[in-house]
DRENDO-1510 file (C-alpha; in Angstrom, 1 decimal, always signed):
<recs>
REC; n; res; u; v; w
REC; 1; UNK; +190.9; +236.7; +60.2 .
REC; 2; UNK; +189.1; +239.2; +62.3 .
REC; 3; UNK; +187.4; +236.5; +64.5 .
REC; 4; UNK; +191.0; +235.0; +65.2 .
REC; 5; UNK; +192.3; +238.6; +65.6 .
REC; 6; UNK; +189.4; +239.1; +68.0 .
REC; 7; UNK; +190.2; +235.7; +69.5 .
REC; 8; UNK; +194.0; +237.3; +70.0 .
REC; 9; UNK; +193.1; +240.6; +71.1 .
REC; 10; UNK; +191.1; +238.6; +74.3 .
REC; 11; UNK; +193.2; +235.9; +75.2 .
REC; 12; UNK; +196.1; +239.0; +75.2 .
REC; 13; UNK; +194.2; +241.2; +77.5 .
REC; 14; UNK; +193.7; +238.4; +80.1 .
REC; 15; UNK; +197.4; +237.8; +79.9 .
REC; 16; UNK; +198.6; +241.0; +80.6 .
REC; 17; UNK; +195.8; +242.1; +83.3 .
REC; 18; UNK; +197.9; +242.1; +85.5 .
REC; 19; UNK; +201.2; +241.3; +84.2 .
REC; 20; UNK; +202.3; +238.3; +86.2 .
REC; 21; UNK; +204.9; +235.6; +85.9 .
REC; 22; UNK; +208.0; +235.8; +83.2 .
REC; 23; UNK; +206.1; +238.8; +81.6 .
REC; 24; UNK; +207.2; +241.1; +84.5 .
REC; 25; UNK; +211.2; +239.6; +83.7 .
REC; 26; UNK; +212.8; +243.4; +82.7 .
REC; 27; UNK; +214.2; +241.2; +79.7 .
REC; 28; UNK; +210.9; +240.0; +78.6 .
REC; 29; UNK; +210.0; +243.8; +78.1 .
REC; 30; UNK; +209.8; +243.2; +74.1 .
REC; 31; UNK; +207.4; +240.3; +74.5 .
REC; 32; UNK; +205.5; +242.4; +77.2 .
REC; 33; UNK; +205.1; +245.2; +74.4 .
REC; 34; UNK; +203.9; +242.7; +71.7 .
REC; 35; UNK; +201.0; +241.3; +73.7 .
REC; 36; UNK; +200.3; +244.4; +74.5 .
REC; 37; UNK; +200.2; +245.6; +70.9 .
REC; 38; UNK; +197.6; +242.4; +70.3 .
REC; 39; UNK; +195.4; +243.1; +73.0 .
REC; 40; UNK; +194.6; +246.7; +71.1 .
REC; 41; UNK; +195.3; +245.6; +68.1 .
REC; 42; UNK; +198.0; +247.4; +66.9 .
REC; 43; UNK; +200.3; +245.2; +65.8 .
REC; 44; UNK; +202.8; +245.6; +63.3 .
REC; 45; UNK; +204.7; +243.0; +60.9 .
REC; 46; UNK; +208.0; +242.6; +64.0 .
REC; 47; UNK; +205.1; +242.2; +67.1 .
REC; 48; UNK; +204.1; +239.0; +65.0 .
REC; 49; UNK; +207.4; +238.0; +64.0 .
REC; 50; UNK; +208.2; +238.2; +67.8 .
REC; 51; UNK; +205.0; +236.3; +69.0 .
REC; 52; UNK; +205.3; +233.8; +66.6 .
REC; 53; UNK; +209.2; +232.6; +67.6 .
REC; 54; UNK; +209.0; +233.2; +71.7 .
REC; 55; UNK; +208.4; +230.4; +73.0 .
REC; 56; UNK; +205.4; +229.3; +75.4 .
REC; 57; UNK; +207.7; +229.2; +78.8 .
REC; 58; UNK; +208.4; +233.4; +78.0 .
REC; 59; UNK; +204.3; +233.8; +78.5 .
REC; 60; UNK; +203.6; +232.0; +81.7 .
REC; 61; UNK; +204.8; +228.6; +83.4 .
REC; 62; UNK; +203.1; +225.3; +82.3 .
REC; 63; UNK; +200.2; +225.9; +84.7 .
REC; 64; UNK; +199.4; +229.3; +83.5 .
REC; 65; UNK; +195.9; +228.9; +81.8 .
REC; 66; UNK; +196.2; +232.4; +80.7 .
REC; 67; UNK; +199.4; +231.7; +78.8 .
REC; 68; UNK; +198.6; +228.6; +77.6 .
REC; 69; UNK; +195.2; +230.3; +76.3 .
REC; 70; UNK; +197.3; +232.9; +74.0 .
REC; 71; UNK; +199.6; +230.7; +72.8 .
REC; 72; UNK; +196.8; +228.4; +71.2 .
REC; 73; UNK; +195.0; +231.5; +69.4 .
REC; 74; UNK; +198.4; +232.3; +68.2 .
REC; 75; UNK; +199.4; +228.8; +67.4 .
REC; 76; UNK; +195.3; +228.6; +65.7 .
REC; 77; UNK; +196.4; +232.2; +64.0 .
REC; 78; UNK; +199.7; +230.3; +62.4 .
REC; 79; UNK; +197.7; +227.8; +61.1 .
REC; 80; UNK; +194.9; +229.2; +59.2 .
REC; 81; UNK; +198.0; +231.9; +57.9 .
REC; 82; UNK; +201.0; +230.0; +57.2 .
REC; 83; UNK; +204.3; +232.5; +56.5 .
REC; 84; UNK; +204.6; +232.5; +52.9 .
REC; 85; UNK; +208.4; +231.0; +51.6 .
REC; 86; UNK; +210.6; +233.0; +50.1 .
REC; 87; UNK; +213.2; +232.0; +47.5 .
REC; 88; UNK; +216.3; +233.4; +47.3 .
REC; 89; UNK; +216.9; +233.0; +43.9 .
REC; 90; UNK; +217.5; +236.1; +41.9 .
REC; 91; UNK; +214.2; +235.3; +39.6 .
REC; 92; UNK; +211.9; +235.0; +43.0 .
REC; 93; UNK; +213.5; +238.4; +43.9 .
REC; 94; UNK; +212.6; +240.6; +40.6 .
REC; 95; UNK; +209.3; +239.7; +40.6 .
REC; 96; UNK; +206.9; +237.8; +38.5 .
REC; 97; UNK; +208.6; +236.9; +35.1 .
REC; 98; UNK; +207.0; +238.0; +32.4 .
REC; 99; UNK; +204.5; +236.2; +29.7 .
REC; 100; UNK; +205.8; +236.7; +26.3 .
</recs>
């Protein structure tokens, strides 16, 4: 993982230097915070959860190299890490079940 966070943390910085395209939107201020938070990698559990569900248009348009550069690390980054599922059934919530 520290390659692809490496990877990340690159593809992030040239992104955001400068800020240009639908990243300077005032409502895309979460998203702007997020990349941000890769490119000195400091991101926390809701910066991924963010990243991975915006979509690629919110980074840059269709010709943005830049974006479309970020997007694949994190698209690479899903990949390799798949979200685990989770169950909602009451035995999945308690924990393991005991051998007996």
């Amino acid at each position: 993982m520290p390659r692809a966070r490496q990877a990340l943390r690159g593809a992030a910085h040239r992104l955001v230097t400068p800020v240009r395209g639908p990243l300077k939107a005032k409502e895309q201020r979460r998203v702007l915070s997020a990349v941000r938070a890769a490119e000195r990698m400091r991101m926390t559990g809701a910066h991924w959860l963010l990243l991975m569900t915006t979509g690629r248009e919110a980074l840059g348009g269709p010709a943005s190299a830049r974006a479309d550069a970020f997007y694949k690390v994190l698209e690479q980054i899903l990949a390799e890490h798949p979200p685990q599922a989770q169950e909602d059934t009451p035995a999945a919530a308690s924990g393991p079940a005991e051998a007996g």
